[in-house]
C-alpha positions as CSV (number, residue, x, y, z in Angstrom):
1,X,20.4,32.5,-24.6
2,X,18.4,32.7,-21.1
3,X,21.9,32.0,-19.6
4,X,23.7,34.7,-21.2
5,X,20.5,36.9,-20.4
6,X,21.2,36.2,-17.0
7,X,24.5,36.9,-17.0
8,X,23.9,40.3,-18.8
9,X,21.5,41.2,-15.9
10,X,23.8,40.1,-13.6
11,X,25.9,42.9,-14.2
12,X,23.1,45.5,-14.8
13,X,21.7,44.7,-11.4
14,X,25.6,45.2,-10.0
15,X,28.0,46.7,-12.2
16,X,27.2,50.0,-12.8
17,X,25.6,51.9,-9.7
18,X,28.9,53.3,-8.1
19,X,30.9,53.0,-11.4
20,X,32.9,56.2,-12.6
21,X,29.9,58.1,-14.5
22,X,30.2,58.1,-18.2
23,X,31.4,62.1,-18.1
24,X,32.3,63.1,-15.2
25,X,30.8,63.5,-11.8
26,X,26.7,64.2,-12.1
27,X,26.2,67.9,-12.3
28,X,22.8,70.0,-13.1
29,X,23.2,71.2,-16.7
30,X,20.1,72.9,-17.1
31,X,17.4,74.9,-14.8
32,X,14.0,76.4,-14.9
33,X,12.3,77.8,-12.7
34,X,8.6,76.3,-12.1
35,X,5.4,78.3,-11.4
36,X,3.1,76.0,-12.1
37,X,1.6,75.0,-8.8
38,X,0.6,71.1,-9.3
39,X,4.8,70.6,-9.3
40,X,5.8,73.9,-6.9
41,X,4.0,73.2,-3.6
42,X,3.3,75.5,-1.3
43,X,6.0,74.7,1.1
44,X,8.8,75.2,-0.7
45,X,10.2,78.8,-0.9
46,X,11.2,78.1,-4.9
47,X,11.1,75.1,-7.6
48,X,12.9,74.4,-10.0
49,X,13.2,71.7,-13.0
50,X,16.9,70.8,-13.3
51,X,18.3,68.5,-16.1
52,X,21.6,66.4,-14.3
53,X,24.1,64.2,-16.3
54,X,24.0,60.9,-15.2
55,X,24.6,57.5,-16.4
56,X,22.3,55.1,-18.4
57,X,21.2,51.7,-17.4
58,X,23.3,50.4,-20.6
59,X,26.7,52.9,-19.0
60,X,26.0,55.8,-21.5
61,X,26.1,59.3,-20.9
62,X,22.9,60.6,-20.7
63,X,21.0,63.7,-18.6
64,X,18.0,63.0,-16.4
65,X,15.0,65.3,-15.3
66,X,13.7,66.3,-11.8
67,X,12.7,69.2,-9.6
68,X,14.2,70.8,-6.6
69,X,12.3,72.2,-4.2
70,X,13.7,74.3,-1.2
71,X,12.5,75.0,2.2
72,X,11.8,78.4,3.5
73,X,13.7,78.1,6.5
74,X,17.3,79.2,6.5
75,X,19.9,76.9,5.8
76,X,21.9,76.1,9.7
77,X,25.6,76.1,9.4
78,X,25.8,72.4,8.1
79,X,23.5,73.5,5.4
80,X,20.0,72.4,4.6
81,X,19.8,68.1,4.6
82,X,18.7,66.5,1.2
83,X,15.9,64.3,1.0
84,X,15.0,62.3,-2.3
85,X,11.6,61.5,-2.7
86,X,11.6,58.6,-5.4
87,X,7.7,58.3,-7.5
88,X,5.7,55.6,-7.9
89,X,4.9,53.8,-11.1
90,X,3.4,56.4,-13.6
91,X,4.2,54.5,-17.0
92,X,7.3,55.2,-19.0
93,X,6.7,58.0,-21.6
94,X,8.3,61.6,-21.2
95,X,4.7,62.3,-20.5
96,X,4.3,60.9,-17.5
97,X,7.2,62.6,-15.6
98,X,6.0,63.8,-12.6
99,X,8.2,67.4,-13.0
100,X,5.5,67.8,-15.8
101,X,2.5,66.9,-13.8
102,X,-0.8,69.1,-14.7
103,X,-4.3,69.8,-13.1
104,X,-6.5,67.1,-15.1
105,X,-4.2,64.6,-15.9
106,X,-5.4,61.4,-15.6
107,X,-1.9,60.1,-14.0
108,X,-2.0,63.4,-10.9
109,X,-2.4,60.7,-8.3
110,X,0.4,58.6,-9.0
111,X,2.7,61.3,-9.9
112,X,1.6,63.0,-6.9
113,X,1.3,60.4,-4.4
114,X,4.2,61.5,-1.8
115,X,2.8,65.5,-2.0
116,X,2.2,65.4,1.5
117,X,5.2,63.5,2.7
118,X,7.5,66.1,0.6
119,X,5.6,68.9,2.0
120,X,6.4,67.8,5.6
121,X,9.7,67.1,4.7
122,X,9.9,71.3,3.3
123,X,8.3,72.3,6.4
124,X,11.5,70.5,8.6
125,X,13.6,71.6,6.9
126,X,14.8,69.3,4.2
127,X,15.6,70.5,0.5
128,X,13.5,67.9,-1.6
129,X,14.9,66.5,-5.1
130,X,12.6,64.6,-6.9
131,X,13.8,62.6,-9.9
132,X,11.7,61.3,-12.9
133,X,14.0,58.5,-13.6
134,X,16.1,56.9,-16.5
135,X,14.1,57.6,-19.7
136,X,11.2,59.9,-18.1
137,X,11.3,62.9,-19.2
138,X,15.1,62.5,-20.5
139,X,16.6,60.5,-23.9
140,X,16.1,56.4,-24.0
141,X,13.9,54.2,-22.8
142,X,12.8,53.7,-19.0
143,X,14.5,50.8,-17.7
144,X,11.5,50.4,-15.3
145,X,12.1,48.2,-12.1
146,X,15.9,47.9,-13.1
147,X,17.2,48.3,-9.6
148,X,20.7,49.8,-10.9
149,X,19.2,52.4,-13.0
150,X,16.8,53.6,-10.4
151,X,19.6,53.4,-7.7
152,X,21.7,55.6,-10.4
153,X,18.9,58.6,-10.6
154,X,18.7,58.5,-6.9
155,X,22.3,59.6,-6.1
156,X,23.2,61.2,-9.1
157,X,20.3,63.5,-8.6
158,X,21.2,63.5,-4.6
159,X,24.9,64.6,-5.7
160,X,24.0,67.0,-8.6
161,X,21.7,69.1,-6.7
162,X,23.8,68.9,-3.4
163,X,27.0,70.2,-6.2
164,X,24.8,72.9,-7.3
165,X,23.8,74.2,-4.5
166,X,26.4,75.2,-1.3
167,X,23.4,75.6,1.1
168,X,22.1,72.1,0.5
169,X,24.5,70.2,4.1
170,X,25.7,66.3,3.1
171,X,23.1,64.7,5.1
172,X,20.7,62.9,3.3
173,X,17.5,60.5,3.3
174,X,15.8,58.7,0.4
175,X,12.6,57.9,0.4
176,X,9.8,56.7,-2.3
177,X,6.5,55.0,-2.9
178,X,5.7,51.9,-5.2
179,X,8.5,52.1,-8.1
180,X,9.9,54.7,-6.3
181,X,10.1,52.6,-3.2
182,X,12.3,49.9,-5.0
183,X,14.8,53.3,-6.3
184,X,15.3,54.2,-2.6
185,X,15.6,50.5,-1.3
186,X,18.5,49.6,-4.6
187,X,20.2,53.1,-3.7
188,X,20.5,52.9,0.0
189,X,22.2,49.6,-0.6
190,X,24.8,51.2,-2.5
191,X,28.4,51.6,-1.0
192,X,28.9,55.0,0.9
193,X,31.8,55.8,-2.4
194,X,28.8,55.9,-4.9
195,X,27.3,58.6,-2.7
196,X,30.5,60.9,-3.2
197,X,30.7,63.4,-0.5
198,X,27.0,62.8,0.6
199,X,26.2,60.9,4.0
200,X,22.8,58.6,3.8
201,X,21.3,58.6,6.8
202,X,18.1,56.8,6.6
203,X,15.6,54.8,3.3
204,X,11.8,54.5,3.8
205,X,10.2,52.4,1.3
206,X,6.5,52.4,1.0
207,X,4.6,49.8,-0.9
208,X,7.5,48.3,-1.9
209,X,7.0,45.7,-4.6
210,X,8.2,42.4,-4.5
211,X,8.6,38.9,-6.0
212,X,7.2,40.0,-9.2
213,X,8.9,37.7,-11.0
214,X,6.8,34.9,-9.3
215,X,3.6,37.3,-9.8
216,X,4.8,37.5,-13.8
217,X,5.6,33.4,-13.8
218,X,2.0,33.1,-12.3
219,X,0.0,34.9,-14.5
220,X,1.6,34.5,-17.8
221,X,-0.6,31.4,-18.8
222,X,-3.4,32.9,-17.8
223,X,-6.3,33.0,-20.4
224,X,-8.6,35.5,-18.4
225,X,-8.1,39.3,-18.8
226,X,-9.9,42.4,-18.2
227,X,-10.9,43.5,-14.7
228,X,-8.3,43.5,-11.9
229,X,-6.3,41.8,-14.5
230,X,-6.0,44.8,-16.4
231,X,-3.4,46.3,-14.1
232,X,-1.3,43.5,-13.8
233,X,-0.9,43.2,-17.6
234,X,-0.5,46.8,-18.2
235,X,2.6,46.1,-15.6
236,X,3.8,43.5,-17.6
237,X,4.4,45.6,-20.3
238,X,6.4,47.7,-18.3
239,X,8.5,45.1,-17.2
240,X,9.1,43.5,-20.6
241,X,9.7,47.0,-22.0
242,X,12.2,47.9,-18.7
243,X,13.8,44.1,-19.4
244,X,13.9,45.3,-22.7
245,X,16.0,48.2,-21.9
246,X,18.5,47.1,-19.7
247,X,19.0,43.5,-21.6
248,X,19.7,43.2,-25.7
249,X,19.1,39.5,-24.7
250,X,15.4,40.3,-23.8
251,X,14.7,42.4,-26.4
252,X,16.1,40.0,-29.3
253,X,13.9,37.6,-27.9
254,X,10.7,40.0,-27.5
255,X,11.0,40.8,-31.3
256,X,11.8,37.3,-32.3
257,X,8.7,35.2,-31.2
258,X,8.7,36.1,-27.7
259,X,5.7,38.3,-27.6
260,X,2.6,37.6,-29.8
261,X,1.5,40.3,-33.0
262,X,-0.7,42.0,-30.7
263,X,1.6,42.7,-28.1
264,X,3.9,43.3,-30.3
265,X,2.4,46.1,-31.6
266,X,1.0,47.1,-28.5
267,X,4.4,47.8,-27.2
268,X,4.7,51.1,-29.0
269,X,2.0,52.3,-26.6
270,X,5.1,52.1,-23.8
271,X,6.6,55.7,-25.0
272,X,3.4,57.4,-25.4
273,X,1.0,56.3,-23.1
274,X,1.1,56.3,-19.6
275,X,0.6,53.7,-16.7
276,X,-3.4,54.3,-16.4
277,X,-4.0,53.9,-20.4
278,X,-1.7,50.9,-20.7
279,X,-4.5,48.8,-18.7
280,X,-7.2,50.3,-20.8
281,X,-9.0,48.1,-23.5
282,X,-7.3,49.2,-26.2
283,X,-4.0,48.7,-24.7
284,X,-2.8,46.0,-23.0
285,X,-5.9,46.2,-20.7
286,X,-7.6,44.3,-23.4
287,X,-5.7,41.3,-23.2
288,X,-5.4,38.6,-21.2
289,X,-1.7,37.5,-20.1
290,X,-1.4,34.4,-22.2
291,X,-2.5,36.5,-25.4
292,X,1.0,38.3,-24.7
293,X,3.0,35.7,-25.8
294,X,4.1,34.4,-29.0
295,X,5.4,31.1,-30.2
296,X,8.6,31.8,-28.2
297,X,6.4,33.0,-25.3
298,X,7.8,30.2,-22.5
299,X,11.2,31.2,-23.5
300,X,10.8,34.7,-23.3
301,X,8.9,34.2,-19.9
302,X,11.7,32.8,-18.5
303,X,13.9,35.0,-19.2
304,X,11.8,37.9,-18.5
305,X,11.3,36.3,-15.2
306,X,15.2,36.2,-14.2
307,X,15.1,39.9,-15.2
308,X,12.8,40.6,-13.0
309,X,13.8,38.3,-10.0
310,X,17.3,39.9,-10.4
311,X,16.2,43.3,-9.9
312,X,13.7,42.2,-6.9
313,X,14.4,44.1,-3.8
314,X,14.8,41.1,-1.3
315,X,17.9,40.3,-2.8
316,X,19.7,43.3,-1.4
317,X,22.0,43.7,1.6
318,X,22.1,47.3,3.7
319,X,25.4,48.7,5.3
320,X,24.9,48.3,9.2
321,X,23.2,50.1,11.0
322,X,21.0,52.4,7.9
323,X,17.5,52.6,9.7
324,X,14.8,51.4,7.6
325,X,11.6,51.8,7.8
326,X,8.9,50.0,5.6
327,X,4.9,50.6,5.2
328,X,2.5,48.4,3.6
329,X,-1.2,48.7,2.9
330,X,-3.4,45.8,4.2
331,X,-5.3,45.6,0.7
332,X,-2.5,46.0,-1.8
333,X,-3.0,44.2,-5.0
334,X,0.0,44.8,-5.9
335,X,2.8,45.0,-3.3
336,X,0.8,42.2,-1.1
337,X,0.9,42.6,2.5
338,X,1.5,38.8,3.0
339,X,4.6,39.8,0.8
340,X,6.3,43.3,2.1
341,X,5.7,41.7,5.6
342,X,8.2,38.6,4.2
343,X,10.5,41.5,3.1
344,X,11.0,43.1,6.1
345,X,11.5,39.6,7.7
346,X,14.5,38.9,5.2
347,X,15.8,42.0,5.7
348,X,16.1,41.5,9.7
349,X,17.1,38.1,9.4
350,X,20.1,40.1,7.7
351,X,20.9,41.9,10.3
352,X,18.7,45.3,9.5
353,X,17.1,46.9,11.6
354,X,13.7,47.7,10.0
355,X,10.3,49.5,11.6
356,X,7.2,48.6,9.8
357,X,4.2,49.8,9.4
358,X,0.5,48.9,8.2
359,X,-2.1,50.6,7.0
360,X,-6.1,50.2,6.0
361,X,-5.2,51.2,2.5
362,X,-4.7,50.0,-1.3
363,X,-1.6,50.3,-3.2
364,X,-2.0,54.3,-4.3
365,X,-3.0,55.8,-1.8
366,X,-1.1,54.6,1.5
367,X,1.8,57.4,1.7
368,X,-1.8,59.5,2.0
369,X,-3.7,58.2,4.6
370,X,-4.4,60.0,7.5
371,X,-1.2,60.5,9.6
372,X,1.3,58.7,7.3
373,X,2.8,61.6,5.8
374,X,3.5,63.4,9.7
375,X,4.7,59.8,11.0
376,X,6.8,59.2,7.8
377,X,8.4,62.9,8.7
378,X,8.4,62.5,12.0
379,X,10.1,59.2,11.8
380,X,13.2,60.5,9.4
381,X,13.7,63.5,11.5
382,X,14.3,61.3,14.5
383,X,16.9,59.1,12.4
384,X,18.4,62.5,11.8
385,X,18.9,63.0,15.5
386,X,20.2,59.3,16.2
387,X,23.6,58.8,16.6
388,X,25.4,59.1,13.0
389,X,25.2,55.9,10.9
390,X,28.6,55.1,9.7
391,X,28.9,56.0,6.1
């Protein structure tokens, strides 16, 4: 069964970013405008909450959620360029979408971590598209940390938008933070023909997680929970339930010993609760890692961890010659510094050229910290001005 699992992630990770979409090319179907000022920033001249076909992680049709902000600035003759700003990890129930964000939610910070980056981008210049992702917001389950289906609500949301709109120009940059992160890193890998008519210029990733599936293969037997534990098993749901999603392998085996009663039942929590009330004691916050498996629970580990491994991001390869640039904070519990620092090494020992950058920060808020947001800006605009990268 792991084997086949394997080879059913196999083509997940591979098969389906770039393949003709389920109906047609993506498109936005449905628009609102927004007036509610946690989601419409300052810097943008108008918001709006767009609904785009796309392609689920399974190769269904399906329609995703986002907003698209747009710059005061008049469009020059190439039109406007695109940016994608990717979110990091808010949970994965319609709830948490950051397009829905309000004052007083107890989510704001991590569906509002890159604010500052996106308003710098405004203020340069760039339109701003900000997807909530495969099952945020939109029909299905979130296939959360499936490379492919983040990859997929990149550009399909990148090529809707710039469809929709004839001042948006065919220039375009990714970036994201945490989860989001990982959706710009598994999209700018993509070949230039899943991009359509778009040209990607540049990908930053910030706190980009990795080797998870040695974190999860760590952990699993681990009879303590509670504390900075919490986090790492409210995670774990996330993974088994974004496994889930992209694998009918992994979720046979979930429901069929894999996970204990508890968890079990627990897992329901996945589609109404988000990231911050998953770790709480009443969720999967109140148990410790090996209390998450069942009888079948070294099985299911295994295969959850080739899920996971599959979809890590130091397994991808970059066209030559995309500038990347990479930031990591020096007290990250979750993307280790130690870690994204290996990353970038593996990434240059490819042949990429990569800029990285540290900072005196935590997992949240790095994309915050004082300067980031202007050198983050600052950084894409001069990729902008480079000679063209050949896509």
């Amino acid at each position: 069964m792991i084997r086949a699992a394997a080879g059913l992630v196999a083509a997940v990770v591979v098969g389906l970013v770039g393949a003709p979409p389920a109906y047609g090319a993506p498109r936005v179907v449905e628009r609102t405008t927004v007036t509610n000022t946690v989601v419409a920033l300052p810097a943008a001249a108008s918001t709006t909450l767009i609904r785009y076909r796309s392609t689920s992680v399974r190769g269904r049709p399906t329609t995703m959620t986002g907003t698209l902000l747009l710059p005061r600035s008049a469009p020059p003759t190439s039109g406007w360029p695109l940016a994608v700003w990717s979110h990091m990890t808010v949970g994965a129930a319609d709830a948490c979408a950051p397009s829905l964000a309000r004052r007083g939610d107890p989510e704001l910070a991590h569906m509002t971590s890159g604010d500052a980056i996106v308003q710098g981008l405004l203020r340069a210049g760039f339109a701003v598209v900000r997807p909530d992702f495969d099952g945020i917001g939109g029909p299905g389950p979130h296939p959360y940390l499936i490379g492919s289906s983040l990859a997929t609500s990149v550009i399909d949301a990148a090529r809707a938008v710039a469809a929709s709109d004839r001042r948006i120009g065919r220039d375009v940059v990714v970036a994201g933070h945490s989860e989001g992160a990982v959706a710009s890193l598994f999209a700018a890998a993509q070949p230039a023909s899943a991009w359509g008519r778009l040209r990607l210029k540049a990908v930053v990733a910030v706190t980009p997680p990795t080797e998870m599936g040695t974190i999860v293969d760590t952990i699993a037997e681990s009879p303590v929970g509670g504390g900075p534990i919490a986090d790492l098993t409210g995670l774990a749901a996330l993974l088994i339930s974004g496994a889930s999603a992209a694998d009918p392998a992994v979720a046979r085996l979930a429901s069929d010993g894999g996970l204990s009663r508890r968890a079990s039942q627990l897992m329901r929590q996945v589609e109404t609760r988000c990231y911050g009330r998953l770790t709480a004691r009443d969720s999967f916050g109140g148990l410790a890692p090996s209390q998450m498996l069942g009888p079948r629970g070294e099985r299911f580990k295994h295969a959850l961890v080739r899920v996971v491994a599959a979809n890590d991001v130091a397994t991808l390869r970059f066209p030559r010659g995309l500038p990347i640039r990479i930031d990591a904070g020096y007290v990250d519990g979750v993307a280790p510094y130690p870690l994204v620092s290996k990353l970038v090494d593996v990434y240059r020992s490819h042949g990429s050229h990569v800029d990285f950058a540290g900072h005196l920060a935590g997992h949240t808020p790095v994309p915050t910290t004082p300067g980031t947001p202007a050198a983050i800006v600052g950084w894409l605009l001069q990729r902008m001005r480079d000679r063209p990268h050949g896509r």
